[in-house]
N, C-alpha and C positions, 0 to 999 in steps of 0.2 A: 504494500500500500504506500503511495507516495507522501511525502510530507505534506501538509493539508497550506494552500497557498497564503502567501505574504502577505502581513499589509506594507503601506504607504512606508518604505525606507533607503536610507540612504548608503551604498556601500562604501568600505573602512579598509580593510585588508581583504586579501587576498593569500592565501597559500596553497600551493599547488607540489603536492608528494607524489612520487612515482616512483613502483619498485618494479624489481622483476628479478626472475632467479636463472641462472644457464648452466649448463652441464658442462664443466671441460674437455679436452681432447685428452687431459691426462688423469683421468676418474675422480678429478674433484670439483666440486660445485662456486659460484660465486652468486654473493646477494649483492644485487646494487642500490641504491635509494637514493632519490636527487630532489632537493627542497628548494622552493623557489616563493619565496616574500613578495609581495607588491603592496605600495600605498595606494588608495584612490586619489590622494589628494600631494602637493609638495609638503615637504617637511624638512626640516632639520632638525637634526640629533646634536642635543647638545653634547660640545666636546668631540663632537662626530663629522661626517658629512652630510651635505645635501641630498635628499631624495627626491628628484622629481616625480611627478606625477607618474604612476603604471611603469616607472623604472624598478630594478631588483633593488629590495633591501637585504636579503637572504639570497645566495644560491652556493648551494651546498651539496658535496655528495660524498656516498661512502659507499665502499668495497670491501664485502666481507669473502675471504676464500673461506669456505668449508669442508670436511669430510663430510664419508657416509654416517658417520656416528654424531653428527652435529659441533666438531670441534673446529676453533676458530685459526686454520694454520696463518692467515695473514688478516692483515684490517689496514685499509688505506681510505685518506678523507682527505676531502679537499675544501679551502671555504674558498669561493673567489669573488664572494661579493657579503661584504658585512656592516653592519654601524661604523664598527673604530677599525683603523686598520692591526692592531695587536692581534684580533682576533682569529686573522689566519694564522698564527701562531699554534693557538689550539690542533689542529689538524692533527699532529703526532699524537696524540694524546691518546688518539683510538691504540695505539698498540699496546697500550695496556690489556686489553681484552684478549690480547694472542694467545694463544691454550685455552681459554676455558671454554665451557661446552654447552649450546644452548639445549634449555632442559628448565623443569621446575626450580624457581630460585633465579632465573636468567634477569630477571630486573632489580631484583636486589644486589646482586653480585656486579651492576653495571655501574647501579648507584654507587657501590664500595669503591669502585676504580675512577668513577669519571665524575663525580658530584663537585660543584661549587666550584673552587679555583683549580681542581685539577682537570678538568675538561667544559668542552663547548654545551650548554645546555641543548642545543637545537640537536647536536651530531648524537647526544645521549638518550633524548626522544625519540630520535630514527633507530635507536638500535630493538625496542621496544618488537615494533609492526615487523621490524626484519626478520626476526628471528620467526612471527608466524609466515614471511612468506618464504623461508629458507624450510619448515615444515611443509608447507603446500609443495614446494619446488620438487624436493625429494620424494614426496609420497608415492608417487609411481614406482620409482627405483626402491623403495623401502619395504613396497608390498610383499618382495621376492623374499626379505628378510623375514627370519620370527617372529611373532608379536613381542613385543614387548611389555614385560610385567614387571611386578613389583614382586618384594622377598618372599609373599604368600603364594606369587604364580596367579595374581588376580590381573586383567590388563590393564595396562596404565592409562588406556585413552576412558575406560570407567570413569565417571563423575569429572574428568577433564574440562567439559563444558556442560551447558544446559541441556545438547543435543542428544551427549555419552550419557546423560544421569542413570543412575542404580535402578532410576522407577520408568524410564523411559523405552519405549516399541522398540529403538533401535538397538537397547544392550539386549530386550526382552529375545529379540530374533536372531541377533550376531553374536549372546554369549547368554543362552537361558538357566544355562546355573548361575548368575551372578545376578539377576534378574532379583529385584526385591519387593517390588510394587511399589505401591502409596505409603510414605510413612505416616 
């Protein structure tokens, strides 16, 4: 159902995200994300530069390599359009995240490495949606693999979301011993 239409308003910002995931020629995967800011109106940032009208105040992207196991072999960001100019500095920042493995925990453990002055907040946001579509990406290629459980051997995609729930048609059909109904 679509959003139920507007009234009488004026638009402010603009942001426009865009990912998408690829398979490499050498069996590992990359996630990409690219942010892109616009004002409707000019502006200046204080301490900053000028933004004119529908020009970039944000454009930003990141490349994450991955495994089949969801581990992060490389992380490469770029800022090339920002408020101050310090802020392309941030970009290194993503390698902090080298090794770790997206998984339950994956935004907590981003915040640990990239919050406040040790990283960009926008490039810390995008790592968030990445991670689900470095999920999507793989899912074909994943299918071929075991399901994955937890230490009880129950599936870990159970109560994952609204859709997996314990009491829902889809565990009731794809896993009816785990199946619990209505609590």
């Amino acid at each position: 159902m679509p959003l139920p239409l507007p009234g009488a308003r004026e638009e402010l910002h603009s942001r426009e995200i865009q990912m998408k995931g690829f398979r490499r020629s050498d069996g590992l995967f990359e996630v990409e994300a690219h942010l892109e800011d616009r004002r409707a109106k000019a502006f200046k940032i204080e301490h900053g530069r000028d933004v004119q009208a529908g020009h970039l105040l944000h454009d930003m992207a990141i490349r994450l390599v991955i495994d089949l196991d969801f581990v992060i072999i490389d992380a490469f960001a770029s800022i090339d359009s920002s408020p101050f100019e310090v802020c392309s500095n941030a970009a290194p920042t993503i390698e902090a995240i080298k090794g770790l493995r997206i998984e339950p925990g994956w935004s907590t453990k981003i915040r640990e490495r990239l919050s406040g002055a040790r990283g960009c907040t926008h490039i810390r946001e995008l790592l968030g949606p990445m991670a689900t579509v470095a999920i999507q990406s793989l899912y074909e290629v994943r299918q071929m693999q075991p399901e994955p459980v937890d230490a009880t051997g129950k599936p870990r995609k159970i109560d994952s979301c609204f859709a997996y729930s314990h009491d829902r048609e889809i565990v009731m059909k794809r896993w009816p011993h785990y199946f619990r109904g209505s609590d």
